[in-house]
C-alpha positions as CSV (number, residue, x, y, z in Angstrom):
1,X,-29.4,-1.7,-1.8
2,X,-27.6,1.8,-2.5
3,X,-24.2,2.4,-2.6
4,X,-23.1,5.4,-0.5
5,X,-21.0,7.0,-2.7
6,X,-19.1,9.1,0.2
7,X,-18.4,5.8,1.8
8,X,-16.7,4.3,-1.3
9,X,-14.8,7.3,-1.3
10,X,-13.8,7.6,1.7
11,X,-12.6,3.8,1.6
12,X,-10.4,4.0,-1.2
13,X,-8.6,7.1,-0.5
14,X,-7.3,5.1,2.4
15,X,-6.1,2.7,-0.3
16,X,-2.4,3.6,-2.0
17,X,-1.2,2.2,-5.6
18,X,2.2,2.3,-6.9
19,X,2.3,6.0,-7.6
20,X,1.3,6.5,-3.9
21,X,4.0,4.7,-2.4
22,X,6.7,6.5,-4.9
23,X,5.5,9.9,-3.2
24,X,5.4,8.5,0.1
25,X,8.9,7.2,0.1
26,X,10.3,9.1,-2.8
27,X,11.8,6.6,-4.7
28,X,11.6,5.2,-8.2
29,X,8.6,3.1,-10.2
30,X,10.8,-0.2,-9.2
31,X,11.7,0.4,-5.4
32,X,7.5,1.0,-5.3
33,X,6.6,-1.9,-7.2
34,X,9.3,-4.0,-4.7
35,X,7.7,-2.3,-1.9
36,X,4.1,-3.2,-2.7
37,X,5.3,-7.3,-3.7
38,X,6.7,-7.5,0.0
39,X,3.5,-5.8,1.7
40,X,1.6,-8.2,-0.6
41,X,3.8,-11.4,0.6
42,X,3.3,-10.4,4.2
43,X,-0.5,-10.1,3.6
44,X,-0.8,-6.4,4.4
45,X,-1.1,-5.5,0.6
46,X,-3.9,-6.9,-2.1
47,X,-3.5,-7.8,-5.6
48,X,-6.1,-6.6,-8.4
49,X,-5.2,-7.7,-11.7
50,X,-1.3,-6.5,-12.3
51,X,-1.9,-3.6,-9.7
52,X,-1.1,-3.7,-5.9
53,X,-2.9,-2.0,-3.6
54,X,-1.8,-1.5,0.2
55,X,-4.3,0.2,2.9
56,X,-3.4,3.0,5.2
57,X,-3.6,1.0,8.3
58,X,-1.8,-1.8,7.0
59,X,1.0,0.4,6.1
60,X,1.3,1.8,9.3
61,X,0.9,-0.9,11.0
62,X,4.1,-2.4,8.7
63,X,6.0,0.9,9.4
64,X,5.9,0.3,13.0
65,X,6.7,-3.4,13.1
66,X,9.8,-3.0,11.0
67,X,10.3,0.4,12.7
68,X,14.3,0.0,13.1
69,X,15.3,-3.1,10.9
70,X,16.9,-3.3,7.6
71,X,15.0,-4.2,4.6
72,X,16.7,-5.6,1.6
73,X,14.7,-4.2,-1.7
C-alpha cells in the first residue's frame, strides 16, 4: 500500500512535543515536560521513547474540561 505523504503530514502537525507546549503556554522546558506527564496520566497524551506527544484535540478537549480549576504543576 502507499503512504500518502500529505496525510502523514497533515496528522502530525496536529501532534505537539515539548517545545510546542512551551510556546503555547509560554513557560519553561520543565512546566512543559510537567504538562505533557499529566496529559499522559489522564490518557490524552502518548509516550514515544523519552518524548511526549499530545494531539490537538486532546488538548482542547483537556483545556475545556479543566476550563476554570486550579492545577498544581
Amino acid at each position: 500500500n502507499m503512504v500518502d505523504i500529505e496525510k502523514c503530514n497533515k496528522e502530525i502537525i496536529d501532534f505537539y512535543n515539548k517545545q510546542d507546549i512551551m510556546n503555547i503556554f509560554d513557560c519553561e522546558s520543565d512546566k512543559a515536560l510537567k504538562i505533557l506527564k499529566i496529559l499522559f496520566q489522564l490518557k490524552e497524551a502518548i509516550k514515544i521513547g523519552k518524548e511526549y506527544y499530545v494531539s490537538k484535540e486532546s488538548l482542547v478537549n483537556f483545556l475545556e474540561r479543566y476550563k476554570g480549576k486550579e492545577i498544581f504543576l
